[in-house]
TORVO-453490 format. One record per atom (N, C-alpha, C, O, CB): z, y, x. Coordinates in steps of 0.001 Angstrom, whole numbers, plus 500000, padded with zeros to 6 digits. Atoms other than C-alpha are relative to their C-alpha. Glycine has a CB too. Example, Ala and Ser with C-alpha at 12.3 -4.5 7.8 and 13.67 -1.06 7.14 Angstrom:
2
500000498810500890;507800495500512300;500000501200500900;500665501181501936;501246500027499008;499940498810499180;507140498940513670;500730501090499230;500899502198499739;498585500462500414;
***
This chain:
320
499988500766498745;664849312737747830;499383498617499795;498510498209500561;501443499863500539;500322501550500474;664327309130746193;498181500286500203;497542499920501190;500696499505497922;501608499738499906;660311310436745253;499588500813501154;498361500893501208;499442500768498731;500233499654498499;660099312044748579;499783498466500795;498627498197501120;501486500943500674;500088500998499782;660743308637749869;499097498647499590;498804497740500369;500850500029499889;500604500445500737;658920306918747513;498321500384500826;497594499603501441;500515500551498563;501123499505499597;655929309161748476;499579499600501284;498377499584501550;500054501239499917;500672500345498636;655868308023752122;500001498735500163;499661498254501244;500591500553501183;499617501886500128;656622304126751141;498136500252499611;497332499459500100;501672499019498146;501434500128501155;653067304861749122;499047500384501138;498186499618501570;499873501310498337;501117500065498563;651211306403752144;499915499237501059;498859498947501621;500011500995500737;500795500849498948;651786304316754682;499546498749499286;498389498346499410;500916499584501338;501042501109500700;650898301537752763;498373500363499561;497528499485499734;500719499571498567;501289499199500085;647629303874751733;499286499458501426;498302498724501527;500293501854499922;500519499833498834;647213304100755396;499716498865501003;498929498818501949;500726500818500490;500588501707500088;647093300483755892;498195499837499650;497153499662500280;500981499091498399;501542500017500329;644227300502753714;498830500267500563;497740499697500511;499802500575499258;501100499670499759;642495302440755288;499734499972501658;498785500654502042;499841501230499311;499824500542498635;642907301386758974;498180499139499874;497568498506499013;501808498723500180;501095500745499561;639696300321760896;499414498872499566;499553498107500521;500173499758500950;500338501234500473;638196297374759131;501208499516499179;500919498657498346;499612499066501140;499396500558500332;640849296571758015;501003499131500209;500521498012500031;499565499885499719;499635500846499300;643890294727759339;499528498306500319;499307497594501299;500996500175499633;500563501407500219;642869291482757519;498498499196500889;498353498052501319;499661500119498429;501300500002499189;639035292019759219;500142499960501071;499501499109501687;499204500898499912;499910499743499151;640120293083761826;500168498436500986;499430498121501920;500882501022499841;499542500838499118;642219289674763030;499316499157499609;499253498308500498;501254499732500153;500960500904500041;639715287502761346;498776499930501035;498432498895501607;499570500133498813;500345499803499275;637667288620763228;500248499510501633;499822498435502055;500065500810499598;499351500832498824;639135288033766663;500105498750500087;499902498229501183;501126500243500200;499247501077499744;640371284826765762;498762499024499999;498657497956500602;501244499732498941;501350500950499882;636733283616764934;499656500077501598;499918499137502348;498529500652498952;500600500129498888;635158284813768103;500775499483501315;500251499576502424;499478501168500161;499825501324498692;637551282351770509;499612498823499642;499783497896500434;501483499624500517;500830501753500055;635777279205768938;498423500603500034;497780499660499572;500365498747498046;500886499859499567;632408280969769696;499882499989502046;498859500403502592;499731501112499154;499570499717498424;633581280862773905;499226498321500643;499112497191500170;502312500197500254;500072501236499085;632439278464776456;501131499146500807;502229499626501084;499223500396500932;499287500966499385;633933275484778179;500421501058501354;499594501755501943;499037498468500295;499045499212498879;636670277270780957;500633500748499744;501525501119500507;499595500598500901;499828498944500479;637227279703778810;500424499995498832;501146500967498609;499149500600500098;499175500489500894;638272278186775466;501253499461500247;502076499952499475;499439499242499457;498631500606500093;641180276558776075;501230501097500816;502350501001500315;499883498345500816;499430498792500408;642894279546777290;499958500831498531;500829501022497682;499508500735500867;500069499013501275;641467281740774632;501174499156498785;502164499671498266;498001500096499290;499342500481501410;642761278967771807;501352500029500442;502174500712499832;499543498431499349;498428499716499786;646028278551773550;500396501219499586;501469501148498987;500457499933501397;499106498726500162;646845282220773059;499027500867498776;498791502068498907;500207500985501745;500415499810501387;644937282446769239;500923500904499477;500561502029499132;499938498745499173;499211499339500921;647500283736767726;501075501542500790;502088502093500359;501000498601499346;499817498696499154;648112286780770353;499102500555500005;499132501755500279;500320499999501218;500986498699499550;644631287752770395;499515500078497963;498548500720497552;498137499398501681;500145499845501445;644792287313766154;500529501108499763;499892502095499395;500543499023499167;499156499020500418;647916289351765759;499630501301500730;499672502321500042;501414499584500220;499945498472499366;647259292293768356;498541500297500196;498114500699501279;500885500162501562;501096499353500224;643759292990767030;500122500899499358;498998501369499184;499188499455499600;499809498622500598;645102296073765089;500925500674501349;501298501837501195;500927499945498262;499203499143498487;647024297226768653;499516501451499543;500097502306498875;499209499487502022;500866498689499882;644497299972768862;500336501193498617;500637502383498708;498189499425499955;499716499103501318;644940301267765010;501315500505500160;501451501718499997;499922499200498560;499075499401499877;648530301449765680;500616500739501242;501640501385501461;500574499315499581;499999498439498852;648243303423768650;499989501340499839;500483502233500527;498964500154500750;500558499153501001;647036305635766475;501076500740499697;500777501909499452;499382499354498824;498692499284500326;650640306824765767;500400500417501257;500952501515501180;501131499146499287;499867499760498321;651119307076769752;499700501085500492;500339502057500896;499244499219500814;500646499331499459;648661308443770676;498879501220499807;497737500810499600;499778499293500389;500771498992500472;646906311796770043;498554499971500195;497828500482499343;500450501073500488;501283500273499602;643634310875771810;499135498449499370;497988498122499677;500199500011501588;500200501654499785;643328307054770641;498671500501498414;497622499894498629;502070498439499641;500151500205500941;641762308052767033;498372500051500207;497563499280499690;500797500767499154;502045500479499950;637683309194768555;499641498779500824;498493498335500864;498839501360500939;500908501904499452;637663305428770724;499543499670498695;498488499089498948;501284498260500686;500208501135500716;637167303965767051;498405500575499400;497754499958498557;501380499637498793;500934499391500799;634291306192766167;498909500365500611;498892500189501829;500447500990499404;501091499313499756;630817307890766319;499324500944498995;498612500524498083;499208499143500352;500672498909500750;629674310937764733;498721500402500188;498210501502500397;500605501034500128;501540499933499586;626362310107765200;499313501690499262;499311502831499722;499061498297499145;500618498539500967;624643312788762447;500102501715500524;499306502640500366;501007500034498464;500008498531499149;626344315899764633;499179500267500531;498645501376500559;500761500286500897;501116499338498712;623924315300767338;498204499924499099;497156499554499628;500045498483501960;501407500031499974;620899315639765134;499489499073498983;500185498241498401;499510499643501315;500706501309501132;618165313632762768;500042499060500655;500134498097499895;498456500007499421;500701500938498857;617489311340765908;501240499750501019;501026499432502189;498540500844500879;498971499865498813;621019311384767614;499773498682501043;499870498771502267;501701500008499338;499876500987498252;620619307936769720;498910500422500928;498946500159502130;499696498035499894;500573499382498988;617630309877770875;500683501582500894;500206502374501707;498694500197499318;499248498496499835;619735312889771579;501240499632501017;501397500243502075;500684500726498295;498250500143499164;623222311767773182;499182498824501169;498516497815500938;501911498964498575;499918500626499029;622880310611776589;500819498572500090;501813498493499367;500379500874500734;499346501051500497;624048307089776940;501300500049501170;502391499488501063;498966498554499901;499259500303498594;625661307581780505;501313501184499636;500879502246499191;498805500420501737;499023499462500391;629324309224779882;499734501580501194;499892502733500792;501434498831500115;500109498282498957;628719312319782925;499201500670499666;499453501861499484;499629500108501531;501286499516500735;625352312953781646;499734500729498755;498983501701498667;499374499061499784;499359499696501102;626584313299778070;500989501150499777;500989501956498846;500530498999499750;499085499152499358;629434315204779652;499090501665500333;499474502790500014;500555499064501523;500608498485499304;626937318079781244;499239500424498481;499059501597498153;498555499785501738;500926499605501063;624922317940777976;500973501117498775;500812502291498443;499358498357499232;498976499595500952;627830318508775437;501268500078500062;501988500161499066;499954499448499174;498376499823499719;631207318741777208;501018499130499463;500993498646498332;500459501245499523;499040501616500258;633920316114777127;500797500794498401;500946500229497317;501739499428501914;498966499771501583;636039318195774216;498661499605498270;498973499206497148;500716502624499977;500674500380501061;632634317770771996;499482498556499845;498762498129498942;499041500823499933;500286501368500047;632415314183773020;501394499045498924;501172498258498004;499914499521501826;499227500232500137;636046313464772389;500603500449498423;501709500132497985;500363500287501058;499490499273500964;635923315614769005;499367498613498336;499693498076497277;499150502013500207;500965500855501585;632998313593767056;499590498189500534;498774497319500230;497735501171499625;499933501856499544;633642310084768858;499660499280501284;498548499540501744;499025499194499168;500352500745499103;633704307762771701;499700498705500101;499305498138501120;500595500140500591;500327501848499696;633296304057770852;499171499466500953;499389498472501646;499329499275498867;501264500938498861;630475303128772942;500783500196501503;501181499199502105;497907500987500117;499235499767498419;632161304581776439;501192498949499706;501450498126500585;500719501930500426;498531500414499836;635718303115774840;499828498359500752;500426497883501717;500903499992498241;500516500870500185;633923299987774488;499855498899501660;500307497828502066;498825500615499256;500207500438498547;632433299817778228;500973500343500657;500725499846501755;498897500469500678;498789499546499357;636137301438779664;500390498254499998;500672497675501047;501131501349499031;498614500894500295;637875298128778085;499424498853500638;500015497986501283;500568499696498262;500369501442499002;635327295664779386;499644500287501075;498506499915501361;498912499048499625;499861499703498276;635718296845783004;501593499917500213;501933499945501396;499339501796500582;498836499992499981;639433296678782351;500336498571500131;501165498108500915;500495500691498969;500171501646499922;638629292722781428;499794499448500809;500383498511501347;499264499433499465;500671500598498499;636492292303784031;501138500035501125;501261499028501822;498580501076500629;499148499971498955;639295293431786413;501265499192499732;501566498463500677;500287501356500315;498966501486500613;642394291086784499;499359498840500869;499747498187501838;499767499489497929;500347501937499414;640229288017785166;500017500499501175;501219500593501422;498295498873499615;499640499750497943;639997289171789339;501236499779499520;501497498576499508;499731501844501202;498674500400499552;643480289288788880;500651498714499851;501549498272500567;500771500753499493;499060500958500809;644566286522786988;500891500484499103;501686499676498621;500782499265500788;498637499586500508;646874288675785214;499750499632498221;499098500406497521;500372501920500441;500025500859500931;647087286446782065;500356501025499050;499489500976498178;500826498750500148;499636498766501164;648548289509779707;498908500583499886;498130500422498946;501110501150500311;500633498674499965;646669292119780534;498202499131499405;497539499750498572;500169500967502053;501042500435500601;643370289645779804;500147499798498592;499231500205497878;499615498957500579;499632499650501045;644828289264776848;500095501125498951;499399501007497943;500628499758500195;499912498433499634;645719292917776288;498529500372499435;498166500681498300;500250500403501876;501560499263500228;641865293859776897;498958499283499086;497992499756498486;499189500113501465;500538500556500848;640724291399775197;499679500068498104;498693499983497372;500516499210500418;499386499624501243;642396292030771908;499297501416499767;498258501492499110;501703500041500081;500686498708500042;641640295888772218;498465500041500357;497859500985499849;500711500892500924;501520499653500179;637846295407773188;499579499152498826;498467499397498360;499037499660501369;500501500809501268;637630292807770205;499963500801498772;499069500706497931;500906498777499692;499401498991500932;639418295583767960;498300501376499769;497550501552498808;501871500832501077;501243498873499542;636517298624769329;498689499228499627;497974499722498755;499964500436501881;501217500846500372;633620295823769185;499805500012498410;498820500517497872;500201498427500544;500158499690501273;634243295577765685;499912501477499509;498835501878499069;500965499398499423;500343498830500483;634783298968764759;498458500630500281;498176501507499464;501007500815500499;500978499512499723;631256299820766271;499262499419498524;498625500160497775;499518499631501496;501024500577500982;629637297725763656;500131500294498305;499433499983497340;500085498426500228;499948499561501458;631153299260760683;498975501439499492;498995502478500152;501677500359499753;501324498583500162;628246302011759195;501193501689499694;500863502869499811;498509499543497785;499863498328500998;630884304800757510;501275499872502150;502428500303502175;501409500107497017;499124499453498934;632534304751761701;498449500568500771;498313500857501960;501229498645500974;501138499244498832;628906306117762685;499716501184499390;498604501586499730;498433499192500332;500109498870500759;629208309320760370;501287500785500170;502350500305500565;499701499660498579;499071498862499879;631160312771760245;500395499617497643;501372500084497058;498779502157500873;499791499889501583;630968311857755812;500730498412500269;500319497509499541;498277500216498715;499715501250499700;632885308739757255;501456499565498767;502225498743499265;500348499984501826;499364500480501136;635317308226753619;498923501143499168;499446502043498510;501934500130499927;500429499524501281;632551309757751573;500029501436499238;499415501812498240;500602499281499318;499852498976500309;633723312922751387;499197501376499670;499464502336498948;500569500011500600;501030499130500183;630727314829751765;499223499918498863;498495500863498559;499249499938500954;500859500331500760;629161313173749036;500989499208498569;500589498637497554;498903499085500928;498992500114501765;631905312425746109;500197498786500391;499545498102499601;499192500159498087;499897501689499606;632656308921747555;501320499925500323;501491498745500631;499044499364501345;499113500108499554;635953309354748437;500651498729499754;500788498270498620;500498500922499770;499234501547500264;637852305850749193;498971499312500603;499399498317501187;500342499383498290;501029500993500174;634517304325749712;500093499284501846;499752498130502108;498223500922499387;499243500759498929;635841303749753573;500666498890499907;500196497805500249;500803500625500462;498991501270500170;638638301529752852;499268499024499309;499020498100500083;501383500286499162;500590500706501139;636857299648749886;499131499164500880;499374497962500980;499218500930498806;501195500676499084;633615298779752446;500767499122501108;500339498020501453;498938501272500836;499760500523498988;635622297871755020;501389499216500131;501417498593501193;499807500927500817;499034499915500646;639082297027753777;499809498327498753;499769497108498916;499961501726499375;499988500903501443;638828295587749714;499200498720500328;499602497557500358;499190500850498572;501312500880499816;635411293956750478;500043498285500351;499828497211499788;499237500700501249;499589501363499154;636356291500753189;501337499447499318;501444498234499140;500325500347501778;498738500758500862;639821290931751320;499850499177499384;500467498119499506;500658500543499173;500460500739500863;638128289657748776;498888498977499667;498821498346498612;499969500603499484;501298500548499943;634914288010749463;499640499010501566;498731498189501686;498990501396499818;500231500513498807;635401286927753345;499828498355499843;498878497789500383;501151500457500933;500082500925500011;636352283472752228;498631499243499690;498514498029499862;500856499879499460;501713500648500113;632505282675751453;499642500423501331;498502500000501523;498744500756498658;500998500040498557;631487283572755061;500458499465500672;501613499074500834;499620501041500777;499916501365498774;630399281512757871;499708501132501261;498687501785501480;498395498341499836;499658499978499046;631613282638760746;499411499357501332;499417500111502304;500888499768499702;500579500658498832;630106280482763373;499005500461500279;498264500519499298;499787498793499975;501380498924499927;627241282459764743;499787499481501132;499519500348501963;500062501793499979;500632501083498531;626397279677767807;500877500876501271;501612501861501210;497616500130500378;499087499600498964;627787280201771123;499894501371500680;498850501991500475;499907499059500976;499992498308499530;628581283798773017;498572499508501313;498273498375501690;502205500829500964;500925499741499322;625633284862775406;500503501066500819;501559501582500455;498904500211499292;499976499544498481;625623286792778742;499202501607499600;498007501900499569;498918498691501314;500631498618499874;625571290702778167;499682500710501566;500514500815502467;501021500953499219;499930499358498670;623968292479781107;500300501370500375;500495501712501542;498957499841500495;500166499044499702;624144295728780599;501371500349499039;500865500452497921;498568500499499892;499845500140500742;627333296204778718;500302501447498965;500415501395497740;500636499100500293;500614498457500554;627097300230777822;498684499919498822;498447500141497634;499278500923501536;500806499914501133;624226299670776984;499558499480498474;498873500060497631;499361499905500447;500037501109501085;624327296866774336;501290500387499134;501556499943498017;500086498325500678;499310499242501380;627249299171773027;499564500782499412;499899500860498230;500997500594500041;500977499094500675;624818301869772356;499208499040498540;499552499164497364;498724500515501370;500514501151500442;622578298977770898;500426499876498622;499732500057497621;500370498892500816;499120500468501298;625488297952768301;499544501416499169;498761501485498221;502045499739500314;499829498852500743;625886301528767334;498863500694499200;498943501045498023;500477500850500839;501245500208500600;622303302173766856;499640499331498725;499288499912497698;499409499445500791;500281501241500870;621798298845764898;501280500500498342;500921500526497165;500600498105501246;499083499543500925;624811299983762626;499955501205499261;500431501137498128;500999500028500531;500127499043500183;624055303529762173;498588499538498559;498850499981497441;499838500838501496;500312500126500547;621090302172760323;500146499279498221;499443499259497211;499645499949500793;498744500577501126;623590300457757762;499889500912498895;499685500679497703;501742500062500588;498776499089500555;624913303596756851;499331500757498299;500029501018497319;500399501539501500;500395499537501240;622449304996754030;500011498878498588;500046499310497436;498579500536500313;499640501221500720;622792301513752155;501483499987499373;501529499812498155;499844498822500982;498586499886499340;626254301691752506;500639501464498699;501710501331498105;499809500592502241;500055498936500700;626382304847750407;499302500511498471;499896501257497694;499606500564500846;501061500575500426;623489304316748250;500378499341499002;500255499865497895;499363499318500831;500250501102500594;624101301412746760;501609500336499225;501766499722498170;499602498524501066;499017500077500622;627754302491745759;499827501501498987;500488501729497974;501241499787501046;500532499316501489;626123305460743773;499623499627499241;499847500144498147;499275500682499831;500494500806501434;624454303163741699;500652500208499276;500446500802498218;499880498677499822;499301500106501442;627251302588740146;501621501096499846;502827500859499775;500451498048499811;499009499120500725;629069305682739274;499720499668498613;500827499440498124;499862501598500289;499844500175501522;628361305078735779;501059498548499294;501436498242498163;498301499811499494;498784501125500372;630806301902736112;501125500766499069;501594501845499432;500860499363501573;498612499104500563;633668302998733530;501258499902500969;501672498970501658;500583499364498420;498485499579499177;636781304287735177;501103498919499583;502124498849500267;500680501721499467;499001500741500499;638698301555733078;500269498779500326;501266498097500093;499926499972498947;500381501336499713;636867298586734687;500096500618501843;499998499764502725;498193499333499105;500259499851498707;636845300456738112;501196500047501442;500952499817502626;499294501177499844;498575500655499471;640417300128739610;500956499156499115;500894499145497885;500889501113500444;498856500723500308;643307297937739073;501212500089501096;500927500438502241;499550498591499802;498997499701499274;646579298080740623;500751498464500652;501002497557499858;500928500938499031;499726501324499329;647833295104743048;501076500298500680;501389501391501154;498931499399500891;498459499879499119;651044294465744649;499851499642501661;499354498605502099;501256498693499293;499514500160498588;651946295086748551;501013500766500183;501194501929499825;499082500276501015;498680499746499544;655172295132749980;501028500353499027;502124500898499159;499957500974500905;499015499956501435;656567295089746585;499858501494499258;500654502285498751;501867499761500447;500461498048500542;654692298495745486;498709499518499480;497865498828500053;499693501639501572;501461500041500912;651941298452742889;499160501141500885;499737502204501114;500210500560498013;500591498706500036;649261300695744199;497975499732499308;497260498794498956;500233500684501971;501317499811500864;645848301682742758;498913498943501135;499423498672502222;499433502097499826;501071500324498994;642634299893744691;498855499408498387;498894499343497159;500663498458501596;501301500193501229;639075298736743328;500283498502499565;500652497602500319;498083500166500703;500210500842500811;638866296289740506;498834498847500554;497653498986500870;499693500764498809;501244500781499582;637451293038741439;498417499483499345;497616498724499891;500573498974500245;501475499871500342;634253293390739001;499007501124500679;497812501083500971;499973500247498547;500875499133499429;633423296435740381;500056499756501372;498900499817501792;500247501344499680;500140500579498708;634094295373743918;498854499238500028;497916499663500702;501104499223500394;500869501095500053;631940292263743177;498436500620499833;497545500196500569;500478499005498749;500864499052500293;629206294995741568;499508500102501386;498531499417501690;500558501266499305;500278499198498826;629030296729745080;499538498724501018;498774498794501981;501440500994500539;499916500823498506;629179293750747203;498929499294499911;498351499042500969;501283498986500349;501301500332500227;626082292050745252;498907501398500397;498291501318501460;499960499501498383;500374499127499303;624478295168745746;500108500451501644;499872501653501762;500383500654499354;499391499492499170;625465295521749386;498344498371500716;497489498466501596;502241500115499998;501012501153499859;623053291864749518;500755499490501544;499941499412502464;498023500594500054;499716500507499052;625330290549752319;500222500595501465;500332500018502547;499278499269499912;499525498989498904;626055293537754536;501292499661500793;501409499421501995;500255501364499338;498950500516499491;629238292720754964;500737498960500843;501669498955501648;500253499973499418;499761501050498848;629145289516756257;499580499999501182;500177499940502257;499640498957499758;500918499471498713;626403290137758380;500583500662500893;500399500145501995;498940500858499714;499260498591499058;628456293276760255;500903498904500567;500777498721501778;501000501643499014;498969500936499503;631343290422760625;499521499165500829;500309499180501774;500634499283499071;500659500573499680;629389288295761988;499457500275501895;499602499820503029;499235500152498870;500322499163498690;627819290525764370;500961500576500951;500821500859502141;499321501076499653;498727499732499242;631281291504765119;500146498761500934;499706498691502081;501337500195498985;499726501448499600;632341287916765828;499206499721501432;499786499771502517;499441498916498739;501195500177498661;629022287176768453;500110501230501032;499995501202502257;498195500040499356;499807499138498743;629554290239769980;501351500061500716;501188499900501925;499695501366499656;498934500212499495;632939290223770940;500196498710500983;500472498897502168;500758500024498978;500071500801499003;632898286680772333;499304500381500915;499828500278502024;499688498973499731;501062499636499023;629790287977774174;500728500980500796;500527500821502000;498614500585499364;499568499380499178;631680290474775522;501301499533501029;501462499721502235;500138500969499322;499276501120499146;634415288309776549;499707499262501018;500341499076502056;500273499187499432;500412501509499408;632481285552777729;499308500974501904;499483500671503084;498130498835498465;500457499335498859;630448288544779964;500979500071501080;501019499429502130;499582501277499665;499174500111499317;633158289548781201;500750498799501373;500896499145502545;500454500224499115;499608500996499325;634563286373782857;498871499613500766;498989498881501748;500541499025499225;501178500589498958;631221285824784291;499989501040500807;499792500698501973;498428499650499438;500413498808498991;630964289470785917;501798499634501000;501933500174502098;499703502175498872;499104500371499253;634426288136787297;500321499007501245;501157498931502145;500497499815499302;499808501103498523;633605285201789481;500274498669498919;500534497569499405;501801500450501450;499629500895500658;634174283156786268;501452499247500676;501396498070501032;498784499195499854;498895500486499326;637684282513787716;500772498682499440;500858498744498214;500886501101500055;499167501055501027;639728279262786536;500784500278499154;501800500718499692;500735499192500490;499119499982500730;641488279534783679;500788498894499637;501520498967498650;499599500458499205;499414501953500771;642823275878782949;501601500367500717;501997500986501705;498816497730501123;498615499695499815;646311275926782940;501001501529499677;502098501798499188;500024499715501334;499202498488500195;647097279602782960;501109499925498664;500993499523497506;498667501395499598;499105499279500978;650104280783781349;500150501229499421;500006502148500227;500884499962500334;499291498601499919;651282283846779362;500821500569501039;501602499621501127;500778500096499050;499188499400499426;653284285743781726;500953500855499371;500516501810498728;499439500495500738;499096498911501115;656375287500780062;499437501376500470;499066501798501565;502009499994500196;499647498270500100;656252291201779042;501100500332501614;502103499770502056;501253500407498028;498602499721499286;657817293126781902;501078501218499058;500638501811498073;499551500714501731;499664498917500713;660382295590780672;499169501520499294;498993502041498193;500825500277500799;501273498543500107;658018298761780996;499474499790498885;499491500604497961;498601500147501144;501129500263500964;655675296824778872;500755499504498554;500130499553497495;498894498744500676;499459500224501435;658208295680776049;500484501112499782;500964500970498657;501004498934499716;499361498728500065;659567299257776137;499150500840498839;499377501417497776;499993500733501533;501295499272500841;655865300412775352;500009499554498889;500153500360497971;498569499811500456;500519500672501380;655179297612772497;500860500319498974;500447500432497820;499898498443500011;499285499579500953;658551298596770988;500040501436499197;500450501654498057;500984499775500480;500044498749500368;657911302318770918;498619500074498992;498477500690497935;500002500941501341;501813499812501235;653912301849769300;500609498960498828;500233499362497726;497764498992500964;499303500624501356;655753299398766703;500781501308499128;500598501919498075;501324498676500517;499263498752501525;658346301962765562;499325500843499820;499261501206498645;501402500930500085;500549498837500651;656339304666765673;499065499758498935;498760500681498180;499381500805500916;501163499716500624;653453302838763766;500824499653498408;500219499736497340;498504498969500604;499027500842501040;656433301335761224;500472501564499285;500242501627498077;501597498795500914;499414498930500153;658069305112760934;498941501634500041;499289502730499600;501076499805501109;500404498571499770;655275307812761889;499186500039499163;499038499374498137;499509500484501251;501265499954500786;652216309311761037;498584500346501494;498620500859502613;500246501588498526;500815499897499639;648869309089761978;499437501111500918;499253502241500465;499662499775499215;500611498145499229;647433311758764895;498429499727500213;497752498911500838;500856500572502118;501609500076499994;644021312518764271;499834499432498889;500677499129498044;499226499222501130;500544500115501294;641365311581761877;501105498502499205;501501497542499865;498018499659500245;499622501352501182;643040308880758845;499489499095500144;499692498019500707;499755500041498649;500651500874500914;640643307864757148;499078498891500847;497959498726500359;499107500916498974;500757500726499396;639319305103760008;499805498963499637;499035498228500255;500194499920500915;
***
């Protein structure tokens, strides 16, 4: 019973790891792109920093929720083909008649999730409803990033196809753990998306081309010795295995600044999508706005996606 227990103390912590970017990426992330925002629109955003920091993994731990939540973070580009952004329709009905919603829903949706959440934004600001902008905000900041990671635009998305296994978490995960503190973040102010489907296609595109680098460059070095190639680090008071920071460092010189770059691009796009947003809204006032409490309903929900993400398991693909 004890190593039964033991065994699931060790996976979800695993399963940490290997969460979308990474929790750590994930809220860095976010937290950069509200000092990329314009005047009307900053001083909300910074007031409520540390709501749209913390509930930038929302989405991952939905993930225990929800049976459908796991293809928003993804794209299985390679299914549709040598040429898939020439292949997959960009328009979700269109796509729909081509390849049927269960084969849309099987090998990924990010780009639709993407344009769902900023029409969800767009409609918060009409309201004023100070949460729920919040809310969409957080979750399209969460999706924005995930588009830009290369192993979420593949079906070999932890390596598996190709002896790489881990190499998910490590890229997206170890990487930034360890190396973020050298990047600059400031990527000048957000800009005015017009089209915003399409400029999720765009990302995904732009990222997809990542992906052989990405792969590539961490074959080099199989010949790293196995002795220099993990080390074991403490979380939550549990040793577990992860990559050694020479060989990390190996990959990440090799990688020539991929990493930041993707963050980066995260960062600018997300405000951009923000910032759109509030403009396709009427640019409404924000000065002053408050949080609005949780109503019951809604602390009911946050308590149930907590325990479950504290107590369950993952539905659908893992390794995101």
């Amino acid at each position: 019973m004890k190593n039964r227990l033991y065994l699931f103390c060790l996976l979800a912590i695993l399963l940490l790891f290997c969460s979308s970017w990474g929790f750590f990426a994930h809220k860095s992330i976010n937290h950069s792109a509200v000092f990329i925002l314009p005047k009307g629109m900053i001083g909300f955003y910074k007031n409520n920093i540390n709501y749209l920091t913390d509930h930038a993994v929302d989405p991952d731990k939905r993930r225990y929720v929800d049976p459908i939540e796991a293809p928003r973070h993804f794209l299985d580009a390679d299914y549709y083909g040598s040429f898939p952004f020439d292949s997959i329709p960009q328009q979700w009905n269109e796509a729909v008649d081509k390849y049927s919603a269960d084969t849309l829903n099987k090998y990924g949706t990010v780009p639709w999730t993407i344009q769902r959440n900023y029409y969800h934004l767009v409609q918060a600001f009409k309201d004023l409803d100070s949460i729920k902008i919040l809310k969409y905000s957080a979750d399209l900041g969460h999706y924005v990033a995930d588009a830009h990671v290369p192993l979420h635009m593949t079906s070999n998305y932890n390596g598996q196809k190709t002896n790489q296994i881990g190499i998910h978490a490590f890229w997206e995960s170890r990487l930034p753990e360890l190396f973020a503190d050298r990047y600059n973040f400031f990527t000048g102010k957000a800009v005015y998306i017009d089209d915003p489907l399409k400029n999720a296609w765009k990302i995904c595109r732009t990222t997809y081309k990542e992906l052989d680098s990405v792969l590539v460059m961490e074959r080099k070095l199989q010949a790293f010795p196995v002795s220099q190639k993990y080390t074991f680090i403490k979380n939550s008071n549990k040793l577990i295995r992860n990559y050694a920071e020479p060989y990390a460092s190996k990959y990440h010189d090799l990688l020539n600044g991929m990493v930041e770059k993707q963050m980066r691009a995260s960062v600018l796009a997300i405000g951009s999508y923000w910032f759109s947003a509030w403009v396709d809204a009427g640019q409404p006032n924000l000065k002053g706005m408050v949080k609005r409490e949780l109503s019951a309903e809604e602390k009911m929900k946050e308590a149930l996606e907590e325990y479950r993400f504290q107590n369950g398991k993952i539905l659908g693909r893992e390794d995101l």
